[in-house]
SELUMKE-770412 format. One line per 10 residues: number of its first residue (from 1); their letters; for each residue y, x, z of C-alpha. Coordinates in steps of 0.1 Angstrom, whole numbers, plus 5000, padded with zeros to 4 digits. Each point is the difference from the previous one (the first is absolute). Layout:
<atoms>
NUM	A	Y,X,Z  ...
</atoms>
This chain:
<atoms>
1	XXXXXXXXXX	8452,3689,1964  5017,5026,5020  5033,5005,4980  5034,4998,5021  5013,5027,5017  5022,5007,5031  5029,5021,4996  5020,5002,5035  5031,5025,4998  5008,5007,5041
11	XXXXXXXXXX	5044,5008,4996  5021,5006,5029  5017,4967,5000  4972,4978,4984  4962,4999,4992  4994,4981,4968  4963,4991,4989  4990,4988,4961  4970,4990,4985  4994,5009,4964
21	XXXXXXXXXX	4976,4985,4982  4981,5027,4976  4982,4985,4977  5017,4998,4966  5023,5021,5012  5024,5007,5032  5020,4967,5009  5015,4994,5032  4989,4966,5017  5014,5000,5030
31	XXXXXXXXXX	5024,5021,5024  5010,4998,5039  5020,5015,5025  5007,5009,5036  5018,5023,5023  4981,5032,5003  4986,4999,5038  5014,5041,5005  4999,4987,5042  4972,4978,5002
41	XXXXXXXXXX	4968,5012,5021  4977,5010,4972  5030,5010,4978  5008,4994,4961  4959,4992,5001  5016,4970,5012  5021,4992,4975  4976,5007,4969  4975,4975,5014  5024,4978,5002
51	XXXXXXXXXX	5015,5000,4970  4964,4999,4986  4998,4963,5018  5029,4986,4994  4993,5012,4956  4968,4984,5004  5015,4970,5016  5022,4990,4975  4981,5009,4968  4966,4982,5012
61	XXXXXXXXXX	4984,5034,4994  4964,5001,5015  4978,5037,5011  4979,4993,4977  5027,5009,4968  5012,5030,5018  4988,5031,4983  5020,5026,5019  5029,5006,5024  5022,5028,5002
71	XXXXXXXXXX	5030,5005,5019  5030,5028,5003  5008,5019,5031  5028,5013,5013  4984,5009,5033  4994,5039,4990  5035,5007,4991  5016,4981,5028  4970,5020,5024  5017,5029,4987
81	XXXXXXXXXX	5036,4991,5002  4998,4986,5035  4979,5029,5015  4972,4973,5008  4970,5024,4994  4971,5015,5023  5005,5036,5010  4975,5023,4979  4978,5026,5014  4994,5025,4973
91	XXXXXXXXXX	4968,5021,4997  4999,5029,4983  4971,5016,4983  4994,5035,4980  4988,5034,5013  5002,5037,4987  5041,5009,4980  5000,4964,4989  4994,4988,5036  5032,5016,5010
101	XXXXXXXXXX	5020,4984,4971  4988,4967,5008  5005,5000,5037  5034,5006,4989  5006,4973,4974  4979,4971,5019  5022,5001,5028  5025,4981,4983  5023,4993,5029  5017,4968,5008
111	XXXXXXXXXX	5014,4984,4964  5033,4979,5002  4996,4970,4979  5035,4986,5004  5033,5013,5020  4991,4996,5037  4961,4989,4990  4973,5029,5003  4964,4995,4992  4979,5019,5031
121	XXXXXXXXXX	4978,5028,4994  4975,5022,5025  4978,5026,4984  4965,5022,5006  4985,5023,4981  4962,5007,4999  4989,5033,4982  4969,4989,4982  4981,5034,5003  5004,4998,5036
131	XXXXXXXXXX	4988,4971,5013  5001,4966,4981  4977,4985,5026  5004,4956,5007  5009,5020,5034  5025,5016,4989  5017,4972,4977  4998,4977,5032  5018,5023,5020  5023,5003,4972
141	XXXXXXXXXX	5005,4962,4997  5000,4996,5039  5028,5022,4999  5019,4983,4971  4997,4968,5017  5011,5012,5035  5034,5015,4982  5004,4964,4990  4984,4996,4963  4989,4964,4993
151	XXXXXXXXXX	4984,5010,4965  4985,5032,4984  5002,5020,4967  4976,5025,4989  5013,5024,4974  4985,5034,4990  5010,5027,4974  4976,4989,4972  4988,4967,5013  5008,4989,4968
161	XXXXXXXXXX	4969,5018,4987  4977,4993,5029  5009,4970,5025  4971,5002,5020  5019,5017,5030  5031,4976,4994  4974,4974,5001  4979,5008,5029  5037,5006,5024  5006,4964,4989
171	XXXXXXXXXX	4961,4984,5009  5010,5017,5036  5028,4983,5006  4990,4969,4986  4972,5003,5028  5027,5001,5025  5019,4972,4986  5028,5021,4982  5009,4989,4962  5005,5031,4978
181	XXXXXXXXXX	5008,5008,4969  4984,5028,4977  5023,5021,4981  4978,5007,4972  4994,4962,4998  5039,4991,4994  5006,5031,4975  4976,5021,4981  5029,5021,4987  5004,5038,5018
191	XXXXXXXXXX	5024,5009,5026  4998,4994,5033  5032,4996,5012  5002,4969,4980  4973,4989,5002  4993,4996,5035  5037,4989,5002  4993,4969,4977  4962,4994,5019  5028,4998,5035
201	XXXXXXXXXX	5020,4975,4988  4965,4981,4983  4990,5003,5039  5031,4988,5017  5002,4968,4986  4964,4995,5005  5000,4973,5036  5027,4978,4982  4988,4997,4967  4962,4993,5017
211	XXXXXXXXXX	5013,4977,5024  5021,4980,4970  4972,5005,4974  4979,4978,5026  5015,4977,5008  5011,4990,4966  4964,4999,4990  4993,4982,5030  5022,4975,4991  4991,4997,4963
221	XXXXXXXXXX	4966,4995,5006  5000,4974,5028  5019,4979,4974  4968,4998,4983  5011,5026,4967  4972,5026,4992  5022,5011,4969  5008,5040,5004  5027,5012,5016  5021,5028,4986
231	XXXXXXXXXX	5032,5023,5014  5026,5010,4972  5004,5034,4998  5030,5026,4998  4988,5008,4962  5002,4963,4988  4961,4994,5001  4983,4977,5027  4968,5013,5021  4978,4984,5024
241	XXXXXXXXXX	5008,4995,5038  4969,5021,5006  5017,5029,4980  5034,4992,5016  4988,5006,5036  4986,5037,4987  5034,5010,4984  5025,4975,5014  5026,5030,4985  4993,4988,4966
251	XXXXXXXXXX	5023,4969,5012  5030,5023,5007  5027,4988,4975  4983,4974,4986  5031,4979,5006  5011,5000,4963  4964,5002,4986  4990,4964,4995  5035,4994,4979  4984,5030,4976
261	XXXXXXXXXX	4970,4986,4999  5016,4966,4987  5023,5015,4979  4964,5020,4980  4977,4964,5002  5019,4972,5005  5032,5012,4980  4982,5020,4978  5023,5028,4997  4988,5033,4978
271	XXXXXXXXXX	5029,5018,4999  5031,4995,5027  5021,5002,5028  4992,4971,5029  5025,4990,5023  4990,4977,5032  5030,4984,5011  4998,4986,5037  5035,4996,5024  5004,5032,5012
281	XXXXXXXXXX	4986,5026,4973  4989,5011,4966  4964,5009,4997  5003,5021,4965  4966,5015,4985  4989,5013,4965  4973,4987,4976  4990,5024,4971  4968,4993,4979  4988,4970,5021
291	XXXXXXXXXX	4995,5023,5032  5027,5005,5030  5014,5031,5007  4988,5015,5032  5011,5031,5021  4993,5018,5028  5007,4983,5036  5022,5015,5028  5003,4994,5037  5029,5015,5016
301	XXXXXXXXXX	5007,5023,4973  4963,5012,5005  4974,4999,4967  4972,4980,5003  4969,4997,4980  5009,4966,4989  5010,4988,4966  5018,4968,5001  5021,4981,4976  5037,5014,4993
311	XXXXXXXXXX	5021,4974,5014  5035,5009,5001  5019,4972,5028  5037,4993,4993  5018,4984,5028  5017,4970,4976  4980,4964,4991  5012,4966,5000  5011,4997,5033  5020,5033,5004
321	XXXXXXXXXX	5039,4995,5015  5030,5016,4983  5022,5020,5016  5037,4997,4998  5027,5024,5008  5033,4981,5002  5000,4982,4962  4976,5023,4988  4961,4995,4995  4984,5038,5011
331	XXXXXXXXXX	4966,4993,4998  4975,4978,5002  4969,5003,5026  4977,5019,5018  5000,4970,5025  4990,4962,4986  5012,4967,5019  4971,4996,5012  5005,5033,5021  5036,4992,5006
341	XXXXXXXXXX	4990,4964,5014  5020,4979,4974  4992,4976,4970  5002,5005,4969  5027,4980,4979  4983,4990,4972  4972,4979,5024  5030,4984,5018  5008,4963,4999  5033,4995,4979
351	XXXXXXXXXX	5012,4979,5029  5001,5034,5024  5019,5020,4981  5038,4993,5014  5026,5017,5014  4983,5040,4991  5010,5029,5020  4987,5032,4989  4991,5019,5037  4986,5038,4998
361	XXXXXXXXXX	4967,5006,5010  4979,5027,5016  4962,4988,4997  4988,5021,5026  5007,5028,5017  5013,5032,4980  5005,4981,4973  5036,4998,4983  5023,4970,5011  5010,4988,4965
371	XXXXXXXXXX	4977,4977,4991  5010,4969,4990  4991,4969,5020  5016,4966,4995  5013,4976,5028  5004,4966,4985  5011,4967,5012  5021,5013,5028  4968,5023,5015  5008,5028,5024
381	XXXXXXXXXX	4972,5021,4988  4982,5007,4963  4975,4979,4988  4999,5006,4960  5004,5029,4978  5002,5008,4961  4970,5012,4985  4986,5010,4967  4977,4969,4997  5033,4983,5001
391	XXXXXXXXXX	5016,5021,4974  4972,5001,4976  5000,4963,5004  5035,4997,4992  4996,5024,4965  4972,4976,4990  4977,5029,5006  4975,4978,5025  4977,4974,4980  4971,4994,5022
401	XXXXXXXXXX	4993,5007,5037  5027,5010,5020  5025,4974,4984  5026,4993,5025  5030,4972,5007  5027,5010,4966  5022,4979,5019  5000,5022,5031  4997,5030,4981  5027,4995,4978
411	XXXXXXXXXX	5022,4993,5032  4988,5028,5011  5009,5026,4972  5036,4980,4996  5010,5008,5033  4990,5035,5004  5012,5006,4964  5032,4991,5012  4999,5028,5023  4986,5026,4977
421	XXXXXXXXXX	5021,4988,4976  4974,5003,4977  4993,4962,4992  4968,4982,5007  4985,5017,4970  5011,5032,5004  4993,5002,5040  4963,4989,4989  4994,5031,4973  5013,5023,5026
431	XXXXXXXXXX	4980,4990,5027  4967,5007,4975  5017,5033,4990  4998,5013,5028  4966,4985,5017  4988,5005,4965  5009,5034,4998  4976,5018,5028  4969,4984,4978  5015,5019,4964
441	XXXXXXXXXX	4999,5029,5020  4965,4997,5008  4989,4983,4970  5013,5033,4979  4991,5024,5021  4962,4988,5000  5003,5000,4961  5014,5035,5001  4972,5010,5024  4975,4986,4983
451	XXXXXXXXXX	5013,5008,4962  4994,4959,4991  5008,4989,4964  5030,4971,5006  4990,4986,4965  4969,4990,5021  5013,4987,5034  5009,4969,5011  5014,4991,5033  4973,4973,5020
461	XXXXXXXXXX	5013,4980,5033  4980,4988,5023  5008,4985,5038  5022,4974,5010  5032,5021,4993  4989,5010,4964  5025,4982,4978  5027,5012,5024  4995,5035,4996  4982,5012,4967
471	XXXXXXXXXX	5015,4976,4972  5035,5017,5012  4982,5034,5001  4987,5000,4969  5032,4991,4986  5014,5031,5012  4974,5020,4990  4999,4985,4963  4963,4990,5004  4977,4965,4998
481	XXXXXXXXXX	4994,4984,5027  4977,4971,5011  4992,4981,5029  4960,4995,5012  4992,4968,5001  4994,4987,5037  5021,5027,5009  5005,4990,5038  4961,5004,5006  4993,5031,4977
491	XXXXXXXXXX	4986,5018,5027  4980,4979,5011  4984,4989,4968  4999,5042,4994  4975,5000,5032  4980,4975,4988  4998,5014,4967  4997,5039,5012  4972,5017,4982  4970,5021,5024
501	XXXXXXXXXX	5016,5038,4997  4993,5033,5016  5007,5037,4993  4983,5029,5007  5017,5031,4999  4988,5036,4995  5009,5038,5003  4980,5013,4967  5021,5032,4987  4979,5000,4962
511	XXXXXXXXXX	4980,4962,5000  4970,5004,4974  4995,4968,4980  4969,4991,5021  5020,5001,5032  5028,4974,4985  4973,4976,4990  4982,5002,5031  5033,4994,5017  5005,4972,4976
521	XXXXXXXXXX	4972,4988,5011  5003,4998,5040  5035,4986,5001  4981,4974,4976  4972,4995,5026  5026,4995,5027  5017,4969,4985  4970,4985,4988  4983,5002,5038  5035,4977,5008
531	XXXXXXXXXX	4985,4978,4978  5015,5008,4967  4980,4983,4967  4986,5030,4979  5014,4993,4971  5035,4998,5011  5004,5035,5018  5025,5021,4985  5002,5039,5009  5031,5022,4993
541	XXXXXXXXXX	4999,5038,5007  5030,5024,5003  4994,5037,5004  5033,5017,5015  4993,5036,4985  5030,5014,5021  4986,4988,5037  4971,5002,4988  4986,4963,5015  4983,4975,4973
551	XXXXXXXXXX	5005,4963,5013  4980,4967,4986  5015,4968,5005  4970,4971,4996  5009,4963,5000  4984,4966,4992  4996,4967,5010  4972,4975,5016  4992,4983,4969  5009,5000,4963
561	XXXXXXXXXX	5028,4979,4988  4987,4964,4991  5016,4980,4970  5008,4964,5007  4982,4983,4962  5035,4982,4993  5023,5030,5006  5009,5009,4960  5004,5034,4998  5022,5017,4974
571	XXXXXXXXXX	4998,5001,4966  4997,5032,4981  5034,4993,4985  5014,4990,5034  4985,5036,5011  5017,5019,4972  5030,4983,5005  5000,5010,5041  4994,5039,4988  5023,5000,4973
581	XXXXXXXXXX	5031,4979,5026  4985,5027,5024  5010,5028,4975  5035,4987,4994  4994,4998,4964  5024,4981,4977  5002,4992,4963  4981,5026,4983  4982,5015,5024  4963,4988,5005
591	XXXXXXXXXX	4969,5002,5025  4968,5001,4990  4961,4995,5019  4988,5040,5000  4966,4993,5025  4986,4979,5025  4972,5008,5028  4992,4970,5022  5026,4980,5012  5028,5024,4989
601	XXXXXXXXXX	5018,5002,4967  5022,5030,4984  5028,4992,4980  5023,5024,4981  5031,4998,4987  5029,5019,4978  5033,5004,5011  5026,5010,4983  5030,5012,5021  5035,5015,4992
611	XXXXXXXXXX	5014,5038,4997  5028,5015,4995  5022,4968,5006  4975,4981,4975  4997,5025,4970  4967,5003,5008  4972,4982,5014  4967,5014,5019  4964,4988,5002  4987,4990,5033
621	XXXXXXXXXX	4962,4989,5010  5004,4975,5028  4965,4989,5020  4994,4973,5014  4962,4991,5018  5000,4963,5007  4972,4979,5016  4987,4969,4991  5025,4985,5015  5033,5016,4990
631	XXXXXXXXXX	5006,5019,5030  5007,5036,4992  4982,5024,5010  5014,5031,4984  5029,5009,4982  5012,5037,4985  5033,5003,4980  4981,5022,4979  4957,5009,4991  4973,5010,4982
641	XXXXXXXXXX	4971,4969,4996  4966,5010,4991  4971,4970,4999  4968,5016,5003  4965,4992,5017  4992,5008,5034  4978,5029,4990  5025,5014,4977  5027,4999,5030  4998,5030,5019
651	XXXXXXXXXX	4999,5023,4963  5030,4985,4987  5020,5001,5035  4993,5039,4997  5013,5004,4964  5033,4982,5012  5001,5021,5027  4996,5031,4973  5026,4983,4978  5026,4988,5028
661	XXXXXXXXXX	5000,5023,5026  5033,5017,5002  5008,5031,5018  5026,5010,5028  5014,5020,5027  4970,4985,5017  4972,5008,4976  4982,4974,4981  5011,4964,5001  4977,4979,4988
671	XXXXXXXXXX	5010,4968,4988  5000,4962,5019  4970,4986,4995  4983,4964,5002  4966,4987,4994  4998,4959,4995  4958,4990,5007  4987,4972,5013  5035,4981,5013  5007,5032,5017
681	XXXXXXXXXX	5026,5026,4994  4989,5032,5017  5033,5021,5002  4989,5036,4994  5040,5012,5002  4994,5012,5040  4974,5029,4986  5009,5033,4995  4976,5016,4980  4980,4994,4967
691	XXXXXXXXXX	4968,5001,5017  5011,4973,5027  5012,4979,4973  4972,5002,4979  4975,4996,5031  5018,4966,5012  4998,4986,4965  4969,5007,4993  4988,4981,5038  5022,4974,4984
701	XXXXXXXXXX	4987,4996,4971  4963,5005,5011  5003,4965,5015  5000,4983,4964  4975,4997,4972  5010,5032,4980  5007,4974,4968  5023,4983,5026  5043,4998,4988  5024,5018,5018
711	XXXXXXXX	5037,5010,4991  5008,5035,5013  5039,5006,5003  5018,5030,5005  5039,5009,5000  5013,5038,4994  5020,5011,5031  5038,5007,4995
</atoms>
């Protein structure tokens, strides 16, 4: 039986690969690592299928076990960085007053995608009405490619609505030997300029991602593996490689994705921040209700029709060098040892560490000269510097990977202590101050933004640098804070566990309730032609009544989770005892089992918390939804839980709509709402009016007997 899968996580040092076995659960059975091959002939492809090897080497794993493979890329966003894209010949399409408009918005010039690096446009316009002849594209393309395009775009005012022309540009040029890209195809949301903008960039990357794409599946398959291979995406799903050579943009910041996707499956995170610690950086993301938090992408401050996840990067991590201005410590970071081309002191032999000079630094070029490096033994030049690893290792804060030499590392802090006067202690805390420091900001600022509840949020780290950053962070913010297990592989195991995804976005000023369901219902039929099981496709809809665009997000996986027969699950009063810890709840207070659909289970509980410096004492509803195995799911500080069956859903949703709708500057705000059928939890707090709630419910519901239990859950807005 096909049950492991392949998880390989392509970094800009390293390329690990794990294989984690699936059934009964997600356990990691074997990792492996090797340079990522960024100069080799066929590129990182190199490096994946080698790291693929040498896992399978030394874990005995055979083909025949292997039920997918996924890797990460970070071949789209260095593409972009570096300028390596094709040049793009843009056609535009339209005729009559919109034909002027969009002769004007397709030609989209030449877009900068980093200082110095400019993405290459040429651009011809066809009126439509005119003559649309295969003459007249030909001559069109013949021109393009004369001017010096290597690829081609086809983009017309409503394309969106009717791709045929779009389409029939492309056929041409794929007659000639052209790739292209149709605009319509990338985005189905309205206006133009963005549209054919993000279509461009889709296009540029097109000959590298093909060529890599290849060779990789070359590769894979001549070593005899027929399992499917899958691309991690920018939004934290996976999708085919077939579907990766279409819209090789989808790839574009995928960097940080695969450590969200670990932190949701592997870590099982419902409510959160998530911070992937490498050597250089901070990789810091949100988690609310299970589900990332995703925004709009940018290329050289240009919109794109794009959503990816909302990363925020801090230039601090484990390996990140202080900075010292006579006896004083200024700051810590931007640029890591490794950049700086010295060791760090707490992986240095106690032996070495003799005779320490501190000598100021400049990294590279630009950069400031105070960093510190360390001379020792009599050295002319640098060879070690201080680091956080070290000085979370010397506050006891480091208790699994990334444990260094205390002997060193107290050394270490001693003798620059002495110089700060700050003690070995002291020096240690101030050095996390102020590396810690940048993170807080970011941390609160994404609360703010975001308007999370702290009661819920706990700090997650992930990567090899995670204890040396976010135990010290969450210290400073006053928040909990855990470590993922197998941190130093979290991205890779977040590949291999990356659930099938897509998203379909649409402009739809006043959606009826038949046009969200039949949206619903092809971003479902998307994911399951990846190869998603039926009965594990989940479909979320958000209607933005202000830009007037309704997105669905659909997801799944290959197959449905199997149960090893000796894994014990929970007990019911191990479960209740999860909600209620969940809950904070102490002495008096209690949880209770309200409902349960499925696999998932609703548990409520009374809290009793302090006024008026303890005079008084309020009632708050907790909820908790918990699966069968402890994980959970949901959690509000405060709701409403109504059991019901599934035919009797949809009514009583409306009368807690009637009862719990507020109203504001903003009109009517109807109130957060959840329905809990079948081991799903459809999230209906995205829609924004009755009828859209009412009509997704119902489709919901619809898929159960009508006697069938559900929990419906719904929380008054503020």
């Amino acid at each position: 039986m096909k049950t492991v899968k392949i998880g390989i996580d392509v970094g800009g040092t390293f390329t690990h690969a794990v294989a984690v076995e699936t059934a009964g659960g997600a356990a990691l059975i074997g990792k492996a690592m090797v340079p990522t091959t960024h100069t080799a002939t066929e590129g990182v492809a190199r490096g994946v299928v080698e790291s693929l090897h040498k896992l399978m080497a030394e874990t005995g794993l055979t083909a025949d076990r292997i039920a997918l493979i996924a890797h990460s890329t970070t071949q789209a966003t260095n593409a972009l960085l570096e300028g390596d894209v094709a040049t793009v010949g843009i056609i535009g399409l339209g005729s009559g007053v919109e034909g002027k408009r969009a002769k004007s918005e397709t030609a989209v010039g030449d877009i900068e995608l980093a200082p110095g690096k400019f993405l290459r446009t040429h651009h011809r316009f066809l009126d439509t009405a005119k003559d649309f002849s295969d003459a007249a594209i030909r001559r069109a393309l013949d021109e393009l490619v004369a001017a010096g395009a290597e690829v081609i775009v086809a983009s017309e005012s409503f394309g969106v609505d009717d791709p045929s022309r779009e389409e029939r540009v492309i056929a041409l040029a794929t007659e000639m030997g052209l790739g292209g890209t149709v605009a319509s195809a990338i985005s189905q949301l309205y206006g133009l300029r963005a549209r054919t903008r993000t279509a461009v960039i889709n296009a540029s990357m097109l000959p590298k991602m093909l060529m890599t794409a290849n060779m990789t599946e070359q590769a894979v398959r001549e070593s005899g593996i027929a399992a499917p291979l899958m691309v991690m995406r920018s939004d934290g799903g996976i999708m085919s490689i077939e579907e990766m050579r279409r819209r090789p943009i989808l790839t574009m910041l995928s960097g940080p994705a695969a450590g969200v996707a670990a932190a949701l499956m592997y870590a099982k995170i419902s409510d959160g921040i998530f911070l992937e610690v490498g050597g250089t950086s901070t990789d810091i993301s949100v988690i609310k209700n299970g589900r990332p938090l995703v925004r709009t992408a940018e290329v050289g401050g240009h919109r794109l029709y794009l959503r990816t996840l909302d990363v925020r990067t801090e230039g601090v991590a484990g390996g990140s060098v202080p900075r010292l201005k006579g006896k004083k410590l200024i700051d810590v970071g931007p640029r890591s040892a490794h950049i700086a081309g010295l060791h760090y002191e707490a992986f240095t032999a106690p032996d070495r560490w003799r005779d320490p000079r501190a000598v100021a630094v400049q990294p590279k070029p630009g950069d400031p000269d105070d960093y510190l490096g360390v001379a020792l033994g009599g050295e002319t030049e640098p060879s070690v510097t201080l680091t956080p690893t070290g000085a979370s290792n010397l506050l006891g804060l480091v208790t699994g990977y990334g444990q260094g030499e205390m002997a060193t590392i107290r050394a270490a802090f001693e003798w620059l202590g002495t110089i700060t006067g700050l003690g070995a202690e002291g020096t240690a805390t101030e050095m996390l101050r102020l590396a810690c420091a940048k993170n807080v900001r970011t941390v609160t600022r994404m609360i703010d933004e975001y308007k999370l509840d702290r009661s819920l949020l706990t700090l997650v780290g992930g990567g090899g640098g995670a204890e040396a950053i976010v135990p010290f962070t969450a210290q400073l913010l006053k928040l909990p804070q855990r470590t993922a297990e197998n941190c130093e592989v979290i991205s890779a195991i977040g590949v291999a566990l990356g659930i099938l995804r897509d998203t379909i976005e649409r402009t739809m000023p006043d959606p009826t309730e038949a046009d969200l369901v039949q949206l619903r219902q092809e971003a479902a039929e998307r994911v399951l032609a990846m190869g998603a099981a039926p009965e594990t496709v989940e479909v979320t809809v958000e209607v933005d009544r202000q830009t007037k665009r309704v997105t669905a997000i659909a997801t799944g996986s290959q197959e449905l989770r199997t149960r090893d027969l000796n894994e014990v699950r929970p007990t019911d009063e191990a479960l209740l005892a999860t909600a209620g810890k969940s809950m904070g709840l102490t002495g008096d207070e209690s949880a209770e089992l309200r409902g349960a659909s499925g696999s998932l289970r609703v548990y409520q509980g009374l809290r009793l918390e302090p006024r008026l410096f303890g005079l008084i004492r309020t009632k708050r509803r907790p909820v908790r939804v918990l699966d069968d195995d402890g994980i959970v799911r949901l959690q509000l500080t405060r709701g409403t839980v109504k059991p019901c069956a599934a035919g009797e859903a949809t009514g009583l949703i409306g009368r807690l709509m009637d009862e719990q709708t507020v109203w504001g500057d903003a009109g009517a705000l109807l109130p957060d709402l959840y329905l809990v059928a079948g081991g799903r939890i459809v999230d209906l707090t995205g829609l924004a009016e009755r009828s859209q709630v009412t009509g997704v419910a119902r489709a919901e519901a619809d898929r159960l007997a009508p006697t069938a239990p559900v929990v419906v859950i719904s929380s008054r807005k503020a």
